[in-house]
Every structure is written in structure tokens, then in C-alpha cells.
C-alpha positions as CSV (number, residue, x, y, z in Angstrom):
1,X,0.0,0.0,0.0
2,X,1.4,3.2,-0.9
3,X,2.3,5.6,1.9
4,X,1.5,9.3,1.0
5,X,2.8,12.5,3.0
6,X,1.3,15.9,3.2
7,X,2.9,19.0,3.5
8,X,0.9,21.5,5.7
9,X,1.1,25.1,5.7
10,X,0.0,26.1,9.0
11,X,-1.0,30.2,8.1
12,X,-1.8,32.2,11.5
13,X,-4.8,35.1,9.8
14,X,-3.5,38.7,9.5
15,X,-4.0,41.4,12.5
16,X,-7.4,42.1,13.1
17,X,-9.0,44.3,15.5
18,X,-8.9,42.1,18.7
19,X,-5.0,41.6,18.4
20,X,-5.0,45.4,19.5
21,X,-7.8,45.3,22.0
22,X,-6.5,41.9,23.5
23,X,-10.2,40.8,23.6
24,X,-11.0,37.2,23.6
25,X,-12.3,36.2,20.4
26,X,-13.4,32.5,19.1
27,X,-16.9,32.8,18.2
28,X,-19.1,35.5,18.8
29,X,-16.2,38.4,19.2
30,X,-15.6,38.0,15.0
31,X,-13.5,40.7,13.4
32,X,-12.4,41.2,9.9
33,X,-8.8,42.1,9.1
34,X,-7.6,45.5,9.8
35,X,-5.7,47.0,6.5
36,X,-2.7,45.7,7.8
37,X,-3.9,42.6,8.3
38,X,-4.6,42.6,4.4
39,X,-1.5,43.5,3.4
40,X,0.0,40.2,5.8
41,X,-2.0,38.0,3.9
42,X,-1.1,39.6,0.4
43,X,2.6,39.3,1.4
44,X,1.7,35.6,2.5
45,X,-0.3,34.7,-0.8
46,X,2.6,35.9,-2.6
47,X,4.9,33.8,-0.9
48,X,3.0,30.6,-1.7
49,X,3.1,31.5,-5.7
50,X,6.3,30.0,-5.3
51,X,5.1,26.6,-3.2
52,X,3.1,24.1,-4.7
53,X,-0.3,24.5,-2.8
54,X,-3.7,21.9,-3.9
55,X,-6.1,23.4,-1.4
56,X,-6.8,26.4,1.2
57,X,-8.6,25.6,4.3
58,X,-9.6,28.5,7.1
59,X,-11.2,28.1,10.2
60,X,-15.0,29.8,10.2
61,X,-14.2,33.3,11.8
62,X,-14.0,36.4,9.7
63,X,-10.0,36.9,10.4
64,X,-9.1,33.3,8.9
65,X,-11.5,33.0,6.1
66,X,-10.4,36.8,4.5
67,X,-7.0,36.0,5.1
68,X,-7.5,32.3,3.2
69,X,-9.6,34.5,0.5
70,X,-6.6,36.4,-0.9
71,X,-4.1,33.3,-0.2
72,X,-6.6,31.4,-2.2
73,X,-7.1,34.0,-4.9
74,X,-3.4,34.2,-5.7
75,X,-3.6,30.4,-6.6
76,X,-6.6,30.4,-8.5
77,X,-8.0,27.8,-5.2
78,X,-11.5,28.1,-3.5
79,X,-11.5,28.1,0.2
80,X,-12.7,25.3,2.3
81,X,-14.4,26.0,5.6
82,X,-13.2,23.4,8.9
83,X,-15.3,23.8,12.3
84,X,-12.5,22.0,13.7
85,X,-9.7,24.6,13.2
86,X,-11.5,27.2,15.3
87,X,-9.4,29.2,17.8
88,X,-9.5,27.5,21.3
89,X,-13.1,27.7,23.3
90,X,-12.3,30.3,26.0
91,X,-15.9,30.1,26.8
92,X,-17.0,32.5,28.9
93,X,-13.6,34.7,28.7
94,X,-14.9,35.7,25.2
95,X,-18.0,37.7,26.9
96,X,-15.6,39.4,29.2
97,X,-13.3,42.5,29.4
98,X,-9.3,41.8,28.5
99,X,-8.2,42.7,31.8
100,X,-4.8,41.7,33.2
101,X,-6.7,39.4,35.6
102,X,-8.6,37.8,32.8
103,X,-5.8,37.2,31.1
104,X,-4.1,35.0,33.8
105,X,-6.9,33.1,33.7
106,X,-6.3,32.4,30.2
107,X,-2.8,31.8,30.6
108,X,-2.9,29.7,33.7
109,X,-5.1,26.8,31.8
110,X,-2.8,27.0,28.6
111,X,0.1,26.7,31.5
112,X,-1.9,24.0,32.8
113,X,-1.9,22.5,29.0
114,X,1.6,23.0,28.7
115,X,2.5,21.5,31.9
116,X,0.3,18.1,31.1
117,X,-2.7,18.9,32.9
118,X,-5.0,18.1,30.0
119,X,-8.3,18.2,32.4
120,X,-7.6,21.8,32.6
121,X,-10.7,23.6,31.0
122,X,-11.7,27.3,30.0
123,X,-15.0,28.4,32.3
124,X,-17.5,27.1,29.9
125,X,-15.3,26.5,27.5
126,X,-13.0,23.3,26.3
127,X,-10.4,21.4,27.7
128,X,-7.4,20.4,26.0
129,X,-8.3,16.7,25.5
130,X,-11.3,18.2,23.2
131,X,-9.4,21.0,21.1
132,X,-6.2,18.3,21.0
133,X,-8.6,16.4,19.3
134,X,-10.4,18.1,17.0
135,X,-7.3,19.5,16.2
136,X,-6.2,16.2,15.0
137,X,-9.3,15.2,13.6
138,X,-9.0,17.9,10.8
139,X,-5.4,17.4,10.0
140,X,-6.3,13.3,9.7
141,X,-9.5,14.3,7.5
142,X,-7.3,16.0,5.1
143,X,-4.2,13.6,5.4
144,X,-6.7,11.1,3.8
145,X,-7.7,13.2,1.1
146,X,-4.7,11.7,-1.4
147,X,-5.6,13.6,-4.0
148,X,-4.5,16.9,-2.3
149,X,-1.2,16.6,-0.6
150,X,-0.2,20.0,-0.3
151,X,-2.6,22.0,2.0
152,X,-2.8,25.8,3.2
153,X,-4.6,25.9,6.5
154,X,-5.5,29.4,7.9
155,X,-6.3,28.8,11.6
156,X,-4.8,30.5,15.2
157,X,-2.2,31.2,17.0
158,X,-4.0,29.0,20.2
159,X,-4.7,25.7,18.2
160,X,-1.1,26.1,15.8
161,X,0.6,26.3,18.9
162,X,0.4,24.0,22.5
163,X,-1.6,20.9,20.4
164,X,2.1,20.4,18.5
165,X,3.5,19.1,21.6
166,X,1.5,16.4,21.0
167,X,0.8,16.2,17.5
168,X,4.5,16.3,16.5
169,X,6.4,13.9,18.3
170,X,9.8,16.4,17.4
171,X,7.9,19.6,18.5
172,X,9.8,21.3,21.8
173,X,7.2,22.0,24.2
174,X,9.1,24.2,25.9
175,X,10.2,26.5,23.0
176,X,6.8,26.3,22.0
177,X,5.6,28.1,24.7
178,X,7.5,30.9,24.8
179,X,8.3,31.8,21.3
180,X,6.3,34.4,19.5
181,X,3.4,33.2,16.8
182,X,3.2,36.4,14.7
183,X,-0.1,37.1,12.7
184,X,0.7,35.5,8.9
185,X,3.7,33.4,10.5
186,X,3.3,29.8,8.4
187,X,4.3,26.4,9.9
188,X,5.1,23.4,8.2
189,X,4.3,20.3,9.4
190,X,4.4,16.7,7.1
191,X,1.7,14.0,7.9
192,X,0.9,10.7,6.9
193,X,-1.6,8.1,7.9
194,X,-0.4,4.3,9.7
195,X,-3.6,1.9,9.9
196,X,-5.7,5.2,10.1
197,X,-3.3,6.9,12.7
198,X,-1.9,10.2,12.3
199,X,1.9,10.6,12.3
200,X,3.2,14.1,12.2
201,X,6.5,15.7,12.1
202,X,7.4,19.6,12.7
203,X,9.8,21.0,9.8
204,X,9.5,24.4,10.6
205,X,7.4,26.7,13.3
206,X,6.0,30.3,13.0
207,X,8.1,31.5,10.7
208,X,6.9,35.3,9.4
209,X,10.3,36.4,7.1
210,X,7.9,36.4,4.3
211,X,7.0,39.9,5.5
212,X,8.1,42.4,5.0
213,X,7.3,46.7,5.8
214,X,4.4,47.9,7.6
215,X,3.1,43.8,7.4
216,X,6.4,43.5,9.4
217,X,5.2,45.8,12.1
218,X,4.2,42.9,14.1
219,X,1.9,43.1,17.3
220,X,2.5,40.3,20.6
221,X,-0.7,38.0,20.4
222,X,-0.7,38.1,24.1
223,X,-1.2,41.4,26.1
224,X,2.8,42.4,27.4
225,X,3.3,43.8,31.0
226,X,1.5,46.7,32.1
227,X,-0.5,46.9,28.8
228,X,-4.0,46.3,30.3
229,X,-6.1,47.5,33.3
230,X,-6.1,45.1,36.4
């Protein structure tokens, strides 16, 4: 039986509006791309011009599915919606302010995910065992598409980020967590399928030297010291 690997293109969207406000945003929070943002994912679609690309997949919020639009575009590809590559459930942190204190909530259950506590869960929201594997669902749904072995996904920062500890058995956890995902960074990951099983390996994470200018003039996807209110 023949053995067929994927190249993915994991494509955090361009800036949008809630990168600056540090709001929650996976659902109902749903922002389009601010003119930078555009011009991140013009810069990106150029950049994949030059890599052989069979499909373009986004997540279903405004930020990924723009950004995938002008990717797509470029290459003459439609885009294909995925429920399952939706930025992390923060559940009820989306319908609250981005205060510093909300914010270590956030960041104490992605800690938590980190650090192996998978039970860890969001106030109303998910807990890692759930987004690890719908995460994984979506990337073994496409590794069994044969026919299309070379796939754009435009997804988040949260879900291209602590799930490829797991997912990629060569993935450093711990540099994981502390390096920056820019908006537009792309990571490449291969995949093929064993008996049905997903095998995954990292080639390169969150790399953004595609950009270049203003699209350069990147913003911290997490709020920095002293930036928000208590």
C-alpha cells in the first residue's frame, strides 16, 4: 500500500481588530482584518506562488476566512471551511473584558496544557483533550484526502501552537511556549496516515520572514506587562 505524506502550511490570519484590543475572540467576538492585516496576507499569498499548494482551508471566523480568500485568490483555489480549526473555546472569557486578571486566567489553563494537565478547562469552554482532538481530527481528515497533498490551513495562534507538543512527536514544548506566533507566520508540518493513525513531524514553526514593511510591524498575540487594566 502506498504511503503518501502531506505537506501542511499552518498560516496564522492577519492582524485584526482584537489583536490590538486583547479581547477574547473564538466565536461570537468576529472581526475582519484590519488594512494591515490585508496586506500580511497579500505578502503571504505571494509567498505561496512559489510553493506548490492543492487546497486552502480556514477556520469559520471572519479573520481566517479573508486571510485564506486572498491566499486562495493568488492560486486560483476556492476556500474550504473546517469547524475543527477554530481558535481554542475560551468560553465564557470571550464575553468578558481583556483585563490583566482575565488574562491570567487564560494563561494559567494554557500553563496547565503546557505543563500536562489536559483536564484543565476554559469556564464554559473546552479542555485540551477536546481542542487536541479536533485538532487532529482535521489534519487526519485531510491527510486522507490523497488527491490533495499539499494544503494551506489558515487557523490560530492558540490551536497552531500548545496541540504540537503532542501532535509532532519532534515539536519542543518548551520552545513552543515561549516563542512568539506572529499574525501571517506559516508552519510546516508533514503527515501521513499508519492503519488510520496520524503521524506528524514539525519541519518548521512560525516563521513570518515572508514579510516584509508595515506587514512587518508585528503586534504580541498576548497582552505584554502593564499593557492592560487590572
Amino acid at each position: 500500500m502506498t504511503t503518501y505524506t502531506h505537506n501542511f502550511y499552518l498560516v496564522r490570519h492577519g492582524e485584526n481588530p482584537a489583536n490590538i484590543t486583547k479581547e477574547f475572540s473564538y466565536r461570537d467576538v468576529d472581526y475582519s482584518l484590519t488594512p494591515k492585516g490585508v496586506l500580511q496576507a497579500q505578502q503571504t499569498a505571494a509567498y505561496f506562488r512559489n510553493v506548490p499548494v492543492d487546497a486552502v482551508v480556514a477556520s469559520p471566523l471572519k479573520r481566517t476566512r479573508e486571510t485564506a480568500a486572498i491566499i486562495a485568490d493568488a492560486l486560483g483555489l476556492p476556500v474550504e471551511v473546517m469547524e475543527d480549526f477554530r481558535e481554542v473555546n475560551v468560553g465564557a472569557l470571550e464575553r468578558t473584558p481583556p483585563t490583566a486578571a482575565n488574562w491570567a486566567l487564560h494563561h494559567s489553563v494554557m500553563e496547565a496544557w503546557f505543563d500536562g494537565d489536559h483536564d484543565a478547562r476554559f469556564p464554559d469552554g473546552e479542555d485540551y483533550h477536546i481542542m487536541l482532538a479536533r485538532i487532529r481530527r482535521g489534519l487526519t481528515t485531510l491527510t486522507a484526502d490523497t488527491a490533495r497533498r499539499n494544503v494551506v490551513v489558515v487557523g490560530h495562534g492558540g490551536i497552531f501552537t500548545v496541540p504540537l507538543k503532542d501532535i509532532c512527536p519532534n515539536a519542543d514544548g518548551a520552545k513552543l511556549r515561549t516563542l512568539p506566533n506572529h499574525n501571517c507566520s506559516i508552519t510546516h508540518v508533514t503527515t501521513t496516515l499508519a492503519d488510520g493513525d496520524l503521524r506528524a513531524h514539525l519541519v518548521r514553526w512560525g516563521a513570518y520572514d515572508h514579510l516584509s514593511g508595515e506587514a512587518a510591524d508585528l503586534v504580541h498575540g498576548v497582552p505584554v506587562d502593564g499593557e492592560l487594566e487590572p
